[in-house]
C-alpha positions as CSV (number, residue, x, y, z in Angstrom):
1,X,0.0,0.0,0.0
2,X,2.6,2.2,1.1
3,X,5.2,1.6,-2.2
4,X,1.5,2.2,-4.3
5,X,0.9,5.4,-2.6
6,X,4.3,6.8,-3.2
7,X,4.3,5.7,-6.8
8,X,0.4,7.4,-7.1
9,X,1.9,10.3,-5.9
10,X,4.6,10.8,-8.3
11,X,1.9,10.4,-11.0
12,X,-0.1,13.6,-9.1
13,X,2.8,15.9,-8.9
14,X,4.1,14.7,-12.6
15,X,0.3,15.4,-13.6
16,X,0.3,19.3,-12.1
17,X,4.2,19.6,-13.6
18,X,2.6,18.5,-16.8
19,X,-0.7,20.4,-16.6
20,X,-2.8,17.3,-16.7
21,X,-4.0,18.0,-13.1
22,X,-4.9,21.6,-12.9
23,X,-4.7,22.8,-9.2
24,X,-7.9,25.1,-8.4
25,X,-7.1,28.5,-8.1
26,X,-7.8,31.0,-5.5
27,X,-9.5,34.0,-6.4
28,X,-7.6,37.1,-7.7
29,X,-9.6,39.5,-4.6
30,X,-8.1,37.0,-2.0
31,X,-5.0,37.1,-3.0
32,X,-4.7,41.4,-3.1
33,X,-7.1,41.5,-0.2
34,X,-4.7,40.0,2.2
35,X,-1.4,41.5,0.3
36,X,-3.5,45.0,1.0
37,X,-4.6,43.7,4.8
38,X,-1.3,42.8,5.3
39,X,0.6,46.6,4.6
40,X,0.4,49.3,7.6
41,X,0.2,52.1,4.9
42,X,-3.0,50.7,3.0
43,X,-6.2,53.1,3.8
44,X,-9.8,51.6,4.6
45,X,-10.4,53.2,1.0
46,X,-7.9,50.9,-1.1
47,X,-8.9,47.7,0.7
48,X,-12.8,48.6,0.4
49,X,-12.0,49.2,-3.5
50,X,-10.3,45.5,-3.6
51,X,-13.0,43.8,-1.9
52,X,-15.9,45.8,-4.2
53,X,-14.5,43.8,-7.2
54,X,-16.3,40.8,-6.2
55,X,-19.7,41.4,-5.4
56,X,-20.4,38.1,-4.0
57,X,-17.3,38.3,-1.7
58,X,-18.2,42.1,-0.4
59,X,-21.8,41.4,0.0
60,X,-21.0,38.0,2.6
61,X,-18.8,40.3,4.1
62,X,-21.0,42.6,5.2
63,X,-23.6,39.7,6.1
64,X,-21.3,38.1,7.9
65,X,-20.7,41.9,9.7
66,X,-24.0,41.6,11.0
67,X,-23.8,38.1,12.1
68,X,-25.1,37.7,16.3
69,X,-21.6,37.0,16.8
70,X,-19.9,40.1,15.3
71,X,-22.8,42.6,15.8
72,X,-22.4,45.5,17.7
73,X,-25.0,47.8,17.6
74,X,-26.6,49.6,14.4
75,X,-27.0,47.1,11.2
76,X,-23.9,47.5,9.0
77,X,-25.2,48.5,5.6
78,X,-21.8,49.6,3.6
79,X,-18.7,47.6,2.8
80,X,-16.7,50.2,4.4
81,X,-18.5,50.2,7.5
82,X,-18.0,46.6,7.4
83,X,-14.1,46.7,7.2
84,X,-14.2,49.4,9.7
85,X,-16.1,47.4,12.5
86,X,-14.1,44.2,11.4
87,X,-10.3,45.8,11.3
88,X,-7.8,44.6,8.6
89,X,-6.7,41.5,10.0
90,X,-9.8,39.5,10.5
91,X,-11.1,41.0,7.1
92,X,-8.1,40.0,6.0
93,X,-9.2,36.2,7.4
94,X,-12.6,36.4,6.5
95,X,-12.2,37.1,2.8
96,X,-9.7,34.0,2.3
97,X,-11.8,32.1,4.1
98,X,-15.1,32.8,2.1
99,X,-13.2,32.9,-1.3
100,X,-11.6,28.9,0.0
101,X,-15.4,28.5,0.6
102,X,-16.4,29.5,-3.1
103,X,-13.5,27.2,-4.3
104,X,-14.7,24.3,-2.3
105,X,-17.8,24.4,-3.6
106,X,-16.3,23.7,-7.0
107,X,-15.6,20.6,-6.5
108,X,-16.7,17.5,-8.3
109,X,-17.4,15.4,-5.1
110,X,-20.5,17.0,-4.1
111,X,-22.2,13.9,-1.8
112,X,-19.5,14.4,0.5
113,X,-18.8,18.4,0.3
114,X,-21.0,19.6,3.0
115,X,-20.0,17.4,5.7
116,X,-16.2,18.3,4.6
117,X,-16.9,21.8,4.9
118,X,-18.5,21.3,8.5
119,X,-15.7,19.6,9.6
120,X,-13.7,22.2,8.4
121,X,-15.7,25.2,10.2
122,X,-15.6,23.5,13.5
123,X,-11.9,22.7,13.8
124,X,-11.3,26.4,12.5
125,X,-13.8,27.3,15.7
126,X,-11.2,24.7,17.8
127,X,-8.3,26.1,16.4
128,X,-9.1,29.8,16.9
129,X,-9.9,29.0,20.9
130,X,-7.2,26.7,21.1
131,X,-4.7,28.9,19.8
132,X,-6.0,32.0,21.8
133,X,-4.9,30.4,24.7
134,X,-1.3,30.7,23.6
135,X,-0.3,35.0,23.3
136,X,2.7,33.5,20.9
137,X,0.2,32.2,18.1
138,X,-2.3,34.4,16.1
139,X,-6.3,33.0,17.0
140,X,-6.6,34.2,12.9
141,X,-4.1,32.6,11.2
142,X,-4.8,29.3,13.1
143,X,-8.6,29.8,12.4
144,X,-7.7,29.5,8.8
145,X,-5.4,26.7,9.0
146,X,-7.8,24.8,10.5
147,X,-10.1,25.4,7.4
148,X,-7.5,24.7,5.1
149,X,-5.6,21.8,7.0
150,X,-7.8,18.6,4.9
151,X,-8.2,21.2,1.6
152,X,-5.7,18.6,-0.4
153,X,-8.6,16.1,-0.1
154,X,-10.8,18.1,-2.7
155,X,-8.0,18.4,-5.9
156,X,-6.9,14.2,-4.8
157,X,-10.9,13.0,-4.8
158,X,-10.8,14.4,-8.4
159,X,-7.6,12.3,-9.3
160,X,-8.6,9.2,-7.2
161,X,-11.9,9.3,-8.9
162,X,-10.3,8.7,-12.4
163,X,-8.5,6.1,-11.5
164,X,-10.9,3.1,-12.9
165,X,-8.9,0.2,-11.2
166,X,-8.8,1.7,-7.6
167,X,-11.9,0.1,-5.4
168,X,-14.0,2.6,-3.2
169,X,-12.1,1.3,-0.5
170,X,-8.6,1.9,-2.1
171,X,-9.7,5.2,-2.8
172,X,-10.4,6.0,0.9
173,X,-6.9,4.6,2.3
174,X,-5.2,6.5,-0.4
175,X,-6.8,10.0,0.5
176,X,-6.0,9.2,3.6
177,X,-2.5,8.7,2.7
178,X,-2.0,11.4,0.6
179,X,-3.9,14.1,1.1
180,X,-1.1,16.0,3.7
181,X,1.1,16.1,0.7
182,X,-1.3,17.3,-1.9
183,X,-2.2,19.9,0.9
184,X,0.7,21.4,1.4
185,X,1.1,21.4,-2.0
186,X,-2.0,23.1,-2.6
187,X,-1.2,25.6,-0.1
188,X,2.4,26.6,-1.6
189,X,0.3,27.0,-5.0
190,X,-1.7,29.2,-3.3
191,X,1.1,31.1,-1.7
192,X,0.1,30.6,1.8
193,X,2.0,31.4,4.8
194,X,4.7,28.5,5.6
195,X,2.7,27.8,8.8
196,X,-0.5,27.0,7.1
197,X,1.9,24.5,4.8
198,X,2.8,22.8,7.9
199,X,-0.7,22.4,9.3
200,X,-1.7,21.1,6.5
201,X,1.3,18.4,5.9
202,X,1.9,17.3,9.3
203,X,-1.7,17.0,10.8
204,X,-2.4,13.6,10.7
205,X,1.3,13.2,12.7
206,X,-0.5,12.8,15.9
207,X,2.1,11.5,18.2
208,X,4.2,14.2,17.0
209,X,6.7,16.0,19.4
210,X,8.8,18.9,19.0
211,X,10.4,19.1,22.2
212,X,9.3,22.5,23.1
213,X,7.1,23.1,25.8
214,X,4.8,25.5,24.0
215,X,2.3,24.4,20.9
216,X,2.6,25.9,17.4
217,X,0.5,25.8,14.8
218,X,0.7,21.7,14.0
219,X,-0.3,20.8,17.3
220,X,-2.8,23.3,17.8
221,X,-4.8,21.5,14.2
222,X,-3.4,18.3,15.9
223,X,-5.3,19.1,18.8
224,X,-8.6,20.8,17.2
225,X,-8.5,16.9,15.0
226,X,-8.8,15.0,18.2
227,X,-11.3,16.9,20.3
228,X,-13.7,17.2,16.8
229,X,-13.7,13.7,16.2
230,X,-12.9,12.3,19.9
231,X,-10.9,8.9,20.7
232,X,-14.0,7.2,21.7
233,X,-14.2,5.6,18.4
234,X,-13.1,6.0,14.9
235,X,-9.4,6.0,13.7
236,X,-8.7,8.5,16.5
237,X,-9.5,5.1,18.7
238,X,-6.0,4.1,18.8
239,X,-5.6,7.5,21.2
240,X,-7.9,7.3,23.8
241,X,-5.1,5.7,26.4
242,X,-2.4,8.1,24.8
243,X,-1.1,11.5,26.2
244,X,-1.2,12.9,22.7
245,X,2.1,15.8,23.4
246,X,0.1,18.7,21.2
247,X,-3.2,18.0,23.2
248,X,-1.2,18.6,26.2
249,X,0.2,21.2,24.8
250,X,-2.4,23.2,23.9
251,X,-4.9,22.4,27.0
252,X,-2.7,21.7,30.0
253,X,-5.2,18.4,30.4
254,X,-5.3,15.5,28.0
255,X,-9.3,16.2,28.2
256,X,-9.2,19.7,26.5
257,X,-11.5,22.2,28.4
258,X,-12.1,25.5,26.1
259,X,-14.0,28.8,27.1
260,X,-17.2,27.7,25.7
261,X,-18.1,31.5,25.2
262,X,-15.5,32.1,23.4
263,X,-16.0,28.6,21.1
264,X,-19.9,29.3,21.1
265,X,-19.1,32.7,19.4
266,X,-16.5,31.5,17.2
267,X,-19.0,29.0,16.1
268,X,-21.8,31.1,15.2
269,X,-19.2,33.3,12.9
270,X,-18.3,29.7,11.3
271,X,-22.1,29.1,10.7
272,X,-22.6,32.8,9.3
273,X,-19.3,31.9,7.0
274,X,-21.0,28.8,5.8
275,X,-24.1,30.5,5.3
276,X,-23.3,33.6,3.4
């Protein structure tokens, strides 16, 4: 299985080499949004004007703005009262994060898209409180790399589906497999930060240890993975009797205990995300 997978994956990254397996794109306004976001001298103005070129994009934006969990006060009705309640940095978040959203929802596999995507907005929640915890790691940028950490699954269903001789099973243990690589990969495409890379490629190392006593941004997704899915049953099983060194980490307990204000709010914001 393990020479098979190797081998399947030098046919994925000869296919992108080659252009036979076109990596989805993410769009041109989240890319400039979070250069703008990103530089101390951009003005409310410019990064309004950005976000104004997709209509779809600024519109959820402002929804989202008016969410129960981001509310505060009067209705937001303009764009740039939207970026101004928000500030840079979590626009800067929340416009990757609904333009990965739009990309998702290009994908082939529909039957099993909108549990993937729930997954993926409750581990961001996990992440975000887990990382806020920590005053070395950014709640934002682990929010998103919790959304993106499985995203190599969506391009490697595509691939696995067109391969006629794998059985449905094979095709399970394979993504399984593979899809940290075609991740990270994804995510260098992309030009995401290197942290998001490594959340992406080394989440499924669950016994992983660093030696340092703090967490970073792998076990904070390692972390978010277990206390999603628990290690009561599933392939997280295997864990139950374990001290898992990010869990640890990133909880002080093996058990995990978050603010569940701050995770109840986070939450609705992923549920006004989704819903946009």
């Amino acid at each position: 299985m393990k020479e098979r997978a190797q081998n399947l994956l030098k046919t994925i990254e000869s296919d992108i080499l080659s252009n036979r397996l076109i990596l989805p794109s993410l769009p041109e306004v989240a890319i400039r949004v979070r250069e703008l976001a990103a530089d101390p001298n951009c003005s409310v103005t410019v990064l309004e004007r950005e976000v104004a070129k997709d209509a779809a994009i600024a519109a959820r934006l402002i929804k989202v703005a008016n969410s129960s969990a981001l509310q505060r006060g009067r209705p937001v009705t303009a764009l740039k009262q939207a970026i101004m309640g928000l500030g840079f940095n979590l626009v800067r978040s929340l416009v990757t994060q609904l333009a990965i959203l739009q990309t998702m929802r290009g994908s082939k596999d529909t039957s099993r898209l909108q549990g993937f995507v729930a997954s993926g907005l409750h581990i961001s929640t996990l992440c975000h409180s887990l990382a806020a915890r920590h005053s070395h790691l950014d709640a934002e940028l682990a929010a998103l790399g919790g959304l993106l950490h499985d995203i190599g699954k969506l391009p490697l269903r595509d691939f696995l589906l067109q391969q006629e001789e794998l059985t449905k099973l094979e095709r399970l243990q394979f993504e399984l497999i593979l899809h940290p690589y075609v991740g990270a990969m994804l995510l260098k495409h992309w030009g995401m930060a290197g942290e998001l890379v490594q959340m992406a490629r080394w989440h499924e190392a669950v016994l992983r240890e660093t030696g340092k006593p703090e967490p970073d941004y792998v076990d904070v997704v390692i972390a978010a993975n277990l206390l999603h899915y628990g290690t009561q049953k599933g392939r997280y099983k295997k864990y139950a009797d374990m001290t898992v060194p990010a869990l640890s980490k990133c909880t002080g307990t093996s058990l995990g205990v978050l603010s569940a204000e701050h995770t109840e709010q986070r939450m609705q914001l992923s549920q006004a995300l989704a819903s946009a």
